[in-house]
SELOTOR-550453 format. One record per residue (C-alpha): residue in one letter; x, y, z. Coordinates in steps of 0.1 Angstrom, whole numbers, plus 5000, padded with zeros to 4 digits. Example, Ala and Ser with C-alpha at 12.3 -4.5 7.8 and 13.67 -1.06 7.14 Angstrom:
# SELOTOR-550453
A512349555078/S513749895071/
# end
This chain:
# SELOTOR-550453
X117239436330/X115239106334/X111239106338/X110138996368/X107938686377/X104938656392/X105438466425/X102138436439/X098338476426/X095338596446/X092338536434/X089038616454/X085038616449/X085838616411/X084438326387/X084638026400/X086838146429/X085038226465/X087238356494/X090838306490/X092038036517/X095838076501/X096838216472/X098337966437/X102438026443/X104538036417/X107938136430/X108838286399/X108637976375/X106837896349/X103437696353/X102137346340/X098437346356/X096337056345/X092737126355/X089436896349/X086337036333/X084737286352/X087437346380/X088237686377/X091337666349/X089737956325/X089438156359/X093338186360/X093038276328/X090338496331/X091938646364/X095538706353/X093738896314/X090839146337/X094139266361/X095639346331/X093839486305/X091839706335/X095639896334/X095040036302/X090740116307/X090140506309/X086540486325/X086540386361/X083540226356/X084339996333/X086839846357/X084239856389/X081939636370/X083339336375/X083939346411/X080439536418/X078239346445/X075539506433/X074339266400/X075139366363/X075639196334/X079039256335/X080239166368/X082238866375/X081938786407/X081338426420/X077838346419/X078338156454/X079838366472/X078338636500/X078138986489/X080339116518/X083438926509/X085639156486/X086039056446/X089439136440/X092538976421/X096039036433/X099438956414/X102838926437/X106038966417/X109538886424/X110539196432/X107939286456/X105739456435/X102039446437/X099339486413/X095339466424/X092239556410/X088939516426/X085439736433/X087239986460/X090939996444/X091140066407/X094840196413/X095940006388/X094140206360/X097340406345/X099940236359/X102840256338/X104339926348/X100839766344/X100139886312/X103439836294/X103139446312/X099939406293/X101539506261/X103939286263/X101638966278/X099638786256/X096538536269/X095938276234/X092938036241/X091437796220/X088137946220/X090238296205/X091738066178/X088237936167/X087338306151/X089038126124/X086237846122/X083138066127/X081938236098/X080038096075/X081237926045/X079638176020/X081338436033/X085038526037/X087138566069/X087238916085/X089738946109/X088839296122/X086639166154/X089938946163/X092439196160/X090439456180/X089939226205/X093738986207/X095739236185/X095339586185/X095339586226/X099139466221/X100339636193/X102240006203/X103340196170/X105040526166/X102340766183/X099940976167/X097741276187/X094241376183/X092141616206/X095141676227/X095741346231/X098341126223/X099040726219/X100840456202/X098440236211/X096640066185/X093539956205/X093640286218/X093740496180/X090940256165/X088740386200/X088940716185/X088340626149/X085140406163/X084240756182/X083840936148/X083441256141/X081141506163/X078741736157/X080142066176/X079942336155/X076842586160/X075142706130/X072342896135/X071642736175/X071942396158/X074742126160/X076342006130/X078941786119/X082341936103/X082741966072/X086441896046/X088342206052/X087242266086/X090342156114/X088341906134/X087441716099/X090741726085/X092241626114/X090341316121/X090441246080/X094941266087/X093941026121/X092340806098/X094740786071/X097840726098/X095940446116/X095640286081/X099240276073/X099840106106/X097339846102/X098939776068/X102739816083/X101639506113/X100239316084/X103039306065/X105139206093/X102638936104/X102838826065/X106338796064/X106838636104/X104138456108/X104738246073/X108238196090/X106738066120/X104537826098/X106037716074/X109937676089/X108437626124/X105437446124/X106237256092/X103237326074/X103137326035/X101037646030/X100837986033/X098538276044/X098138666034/X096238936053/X095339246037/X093239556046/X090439606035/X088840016034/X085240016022/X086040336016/X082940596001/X085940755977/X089440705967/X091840965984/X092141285974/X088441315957/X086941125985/X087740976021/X087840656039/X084340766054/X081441026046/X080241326061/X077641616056/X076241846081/X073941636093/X075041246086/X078341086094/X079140766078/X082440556097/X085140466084/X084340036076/X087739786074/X088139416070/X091439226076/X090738976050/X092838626049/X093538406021/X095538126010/X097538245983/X098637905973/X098137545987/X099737305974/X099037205938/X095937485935/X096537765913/X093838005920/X093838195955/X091738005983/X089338286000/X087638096023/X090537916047/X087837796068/X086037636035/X089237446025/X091637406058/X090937136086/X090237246122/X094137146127/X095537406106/X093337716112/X094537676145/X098337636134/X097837976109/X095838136136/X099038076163/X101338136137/X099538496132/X099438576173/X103038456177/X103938646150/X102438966169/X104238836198/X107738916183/X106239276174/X104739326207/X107239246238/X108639516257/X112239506262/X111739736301/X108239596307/X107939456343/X105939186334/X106238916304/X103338636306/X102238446284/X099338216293/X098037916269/X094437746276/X094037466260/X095837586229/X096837266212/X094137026216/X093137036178/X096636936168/X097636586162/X100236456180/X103336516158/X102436886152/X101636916194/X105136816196/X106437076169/X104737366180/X104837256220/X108937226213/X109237566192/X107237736227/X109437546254/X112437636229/X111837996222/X109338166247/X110838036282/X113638286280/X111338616270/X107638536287/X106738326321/X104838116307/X101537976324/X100437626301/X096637556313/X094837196300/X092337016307/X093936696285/X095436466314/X097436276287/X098936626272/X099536766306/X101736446310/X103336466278/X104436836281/X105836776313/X107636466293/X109236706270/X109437006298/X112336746313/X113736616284/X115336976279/X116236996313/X114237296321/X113837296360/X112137606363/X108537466361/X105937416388/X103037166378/X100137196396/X096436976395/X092937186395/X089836956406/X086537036421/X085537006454/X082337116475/X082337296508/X078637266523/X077737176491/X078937476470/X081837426442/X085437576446/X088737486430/X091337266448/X094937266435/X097637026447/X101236986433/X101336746408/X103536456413/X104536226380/X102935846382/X106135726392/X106635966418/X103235856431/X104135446427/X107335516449/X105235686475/X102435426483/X105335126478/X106935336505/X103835306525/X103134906513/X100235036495/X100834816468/X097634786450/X097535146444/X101435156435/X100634876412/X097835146396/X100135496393/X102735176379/X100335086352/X099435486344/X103035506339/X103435236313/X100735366291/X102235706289/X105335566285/X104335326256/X102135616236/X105335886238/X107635576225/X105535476199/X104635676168/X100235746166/X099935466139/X101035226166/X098235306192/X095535166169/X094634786161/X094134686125/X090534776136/X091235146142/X090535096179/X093035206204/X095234956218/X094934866254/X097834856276/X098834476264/X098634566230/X100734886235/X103534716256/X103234446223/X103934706202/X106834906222/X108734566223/X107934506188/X109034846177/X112134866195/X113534546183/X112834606143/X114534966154/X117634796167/X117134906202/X118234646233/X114934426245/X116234366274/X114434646288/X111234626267/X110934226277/X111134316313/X108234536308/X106034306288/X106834056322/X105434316345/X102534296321/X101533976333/X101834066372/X101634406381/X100034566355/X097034306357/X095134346393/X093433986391/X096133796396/X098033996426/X096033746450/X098033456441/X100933616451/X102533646482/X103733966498/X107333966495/X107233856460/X104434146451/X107234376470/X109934226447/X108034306417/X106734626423/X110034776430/X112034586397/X109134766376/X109735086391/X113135026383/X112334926348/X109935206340/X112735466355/X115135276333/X113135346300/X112435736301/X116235726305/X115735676272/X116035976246/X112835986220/X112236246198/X110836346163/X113536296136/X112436376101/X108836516091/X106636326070/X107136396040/X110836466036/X113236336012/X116736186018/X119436005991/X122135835986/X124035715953/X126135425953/X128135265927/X128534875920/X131434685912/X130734735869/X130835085877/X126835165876/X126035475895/X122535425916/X120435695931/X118535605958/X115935885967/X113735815996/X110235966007/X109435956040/X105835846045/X106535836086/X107036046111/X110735926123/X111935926156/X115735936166/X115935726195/X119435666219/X119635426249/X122235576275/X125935476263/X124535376231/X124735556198/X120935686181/X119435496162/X116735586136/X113035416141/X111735206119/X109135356090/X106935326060/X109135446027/X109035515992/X111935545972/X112935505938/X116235425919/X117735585891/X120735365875/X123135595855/X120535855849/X117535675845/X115035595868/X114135225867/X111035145894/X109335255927/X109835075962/X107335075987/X107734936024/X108834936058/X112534986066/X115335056085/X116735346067/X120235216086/X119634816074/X118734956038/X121835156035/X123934876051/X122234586031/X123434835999/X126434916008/X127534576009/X126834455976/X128834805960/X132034885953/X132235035993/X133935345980/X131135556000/X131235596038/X130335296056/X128435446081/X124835556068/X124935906088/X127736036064/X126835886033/X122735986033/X122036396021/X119236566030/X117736605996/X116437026002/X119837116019/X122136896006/X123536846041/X124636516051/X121936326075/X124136316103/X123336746115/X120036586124/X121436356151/X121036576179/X122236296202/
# end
């Protein structure tokens, strides 16, 4: 049976949220919310995690605390907002079901449906990802604050029962282990602690023991997943290990994971240490990532590691399958964003509702770019900003409408300066998804402006052996619509006339099918033989990030790209090539001077040199 969705969200008199005027509606989808600094975004976040993870909390006062008028440390109620207005949030599914937690209605606490739904949710942040970056670079990475925090709380394993009580909860088991041991045995009107032999010392000793072997058991599954996820899925060239670490005070049998006399107890201490077991040419084991690895892959191995949990984790009856991301990509460059945004739009739509939350305009933009591109229609996209009621700060959130939906609009209404401005918007985002990074920046390393990026689109296209046509018109709107000082020397009905031939233009070119083709980094060949009967390998490096590019009713193309490639003539390699090409003009320019008994067209005659398939499986269009 499917999870259901959440269809509406009621937030009130928590964070930055006073009292709820109308709650954020869903309807079931998924949710692209693009939300300016200090708007409220983390709220949802914050909102959606509390309901949650109060399902699973044993103490009712642990979930009163952050809905108590009465000040705490704890609590989380807006700051604004009068005492005798109710802090509560509220999730409406699908199916009608409710779930609430505030000061007066901690029903939630045990709720079956709610607690197995937090199992299977996860809530991945930025700020969770940087535990990776913060330790010092003397020191080596333990993981155990991370897991008990973003792991554990997820993770059910086959269950184990201690004091009469029983879970599969690892969160839950490592509570008990932090517990310890108590002193509750009378000797002589005095407490003491229990001693090896005794029941209530053996049997947390066996609890302690189990727990281990099921940390160890999730690592090796993260291990073995999460270097999937990274390496195949994330193209990354390196890999990661975790292992447990038991400061143990003995070795099993002849001593335990933690010590104990009558009247001391010592805990039992882990660390989930991570290394790099190898990266790239290095020999020795790196044991300080965050020493040696950029702020761009932490992040990648620390996603890799969480989505890896999330294939151990989801609940095939659970009610509820969320999966919220906050800003999650913004360390990435732009060609691993699109790996990692296209494995989660790929993979996750069909198991989790997913809830993406940025405060990047330009991402927001580009995911909802991509969201389209594969035809997913099950998305709302929603805009956060601030705005002040008698002076006092609260979110406002509209529907988001695209830049072109917004230039149609005001032309509509002859509004068409501010048409003219969404118009403009739309060709800068258009240009920087078209155009590989490298062609954003000036030979100064400054970003282009819009001239220079519609300079470079038309440029681009034509060495890629796309139509101008297209890219032509738009450099002509340059001139008129896309530069405000010169719309008063026109005349109405011509301004009219061009406003409307660029929307049609801009419509035109996101008809246009753009997408990464070949990592950087990636090898390709050919051999071809001339008319004396000389065999010639050509083996290619890929120093770009190619894009595979198809105009409607036109056949794909492959973008234009720095190379290196070097030729081997009947077994021996001659010399090195280094330049930009059109892997299609290359092989034709070839192809013509041999003795043509290879396939004329490139796409059959070119092998992928790691699989030894032929080039064309990668044209997806």
């Amino acid at each position: 049976m499917a999870a259901s969705k959440i269809d509406e969200i009621h937030i009130q008199n928590f964070k930055f949220f006073p009292e709820m005027k109308e709650p954020i509606k869903l309807g079931g989808n998924h949710l692209l919310l693009y939300g300016e600094n200090g708007s409220g975004k983390s709220s949802i976040y914050w909102a959606l995690y509390t309901l949650l993870e109060c399902a699973n909390k044993t103490d009712v006062n642990q979930v009163k605390k952050y809905f108590d008028p009465n000040p705490n440390e704890e609590r989380l109620i807006n700051i604004n907002c009068p005492t005798n207005i109710d802090s509560f949030i509220k999730v409406k599914l699908d199916d009608g079901t409710d779930f609430i937690v505030s000061y007066s209605d901690t029903s939630i606490m045990g709720n079956q449906d709610a607690q197995e739904s937090n199992y299977s949710s996860d809530f991945i942040t930025y700020k969770n990802l940087l535990n990776l970056h913060n330790f010092a670079h003397s020191k080596k990475i333990d993981l155990i604050p991370f897991f008990e925090y973003a792991i554990f709380p997820h993770i059910n394993v086959t269950p184990l029962t201690y004091k009469h009580r029983t879970s599969g909860n690892l969160s839950e088991i490592w509570l008990w282990i932090k517990d310890g041991l108590q002193k509750n045995i009378p000797k002589n009107g005095k407490l003491r602690y229990p001693v090896k032999g005794q029941k209530s010392y053996d049997d947390y000793n066996d609890l302690v023991t189990r727990f281990i072997q099921r940390v160890k058991d999730l690592l090796t599954h993260i291990n073995t997943e999460g270097n999937l996820i990274l390496n195949q899925k994330f193209k990354y060239n390196f890999s990661f290990s975790l292992s447990l670490e038991c400061q143990n005070y003995g070795t099993p049998p002849n001593g335990e994971f933690f010590t104990v006399t009558k009247n001391e107890f010592k805990p039992p201490q882990f660390q989930v240490n991570l290394s790099i077991p190898l990266y790239e040419s290095l020999p020795d084991v790196v044991k300080r990532p965050h020493s040696f690895l950029n702020e761009a892959k932490l992040t990648a191995l620390g996603l890799a590691i969480r989505l890896a949990v999330l294939e151990r984790s989801l609940e095939p009856n659970s009610k509820l399958n969320i999966l919220i991301l906050d800003d999650l990509l913004i360390s990435l460059d732009m060609s691993n964003r699109e790996n990692i945004l296209d494995l989660i739009l790929k993979e996750y739509t069909n198991k989790y509702q997913l809830l993406i939350l940025t405060h990047d305009k330009n991402f927001f933009e580009f995911t909802r770019h991509r969201i389209k591109k594969l035809k997913q229609t099950e998305w709302e996209y929603k805009e956060m900003y601030v705005k002040y009621v008698s002076n006092i700060p609260q979110p406002y959130i509209k529907q988001s409408d695209t830049y072109i939906d917004n230039a149609e609009k005001y032309f509509h209404l002859k509004e068409y300066e501010i048409a003219g401005n969404f118009l403009r918007k739309e060709a800068e985002a258009f240009c920087k998804e078209f155009l590989p990074k490298k062609y954003h920046y000036t030979s100064e390393y400054n970003l282009h402006e819009l001239n220079g990026l519609i300079s470079q689109s038309l440029q681009f296209a034509v060495k890629s052996g796309l139509d101008k046509t297209l890219f032509e018109d738009l450099d002509n709107h340059r001139k008129f619509v896309f530069n405000p000082t010169s719309h008063d020397s026109y005349e109405i009905p011509k301004f009219y006339s061009e406003i409307e031939n660029c929307i049609g233009t801009l419509k035109e070119l996101r008809n246009i099918q753009n997408e990464k083709f070949c990592d950087r980094s990636e090898q390709i060949e050919f051999t071809l033989t001339d008319i004396r009967g000389n065999v010639f390998l050509f083996e290619i490096n890929l120093e770009d990030d190619f894009r595979l590019i198809k105009e409607p009713t036109k056949a794909s193309v492959i973008s234009i790209g720095m190379i290196n490639y070097y030729i081997t003539k009947n077994g021996i390699r001659e010399r090195i090539q280094h330049k930009v090409e059109s892997i299609k003009k290359m092989y034709e320019s070839l192809y013509a001077k041999s003795d043509q008994t290879m396939p004329s067209d490139f796409w059959d005659a070119i092998i992928i040199s790691k699989s030894g398939n032929q080039l064309n499986i990668l044209r997806r269009f």
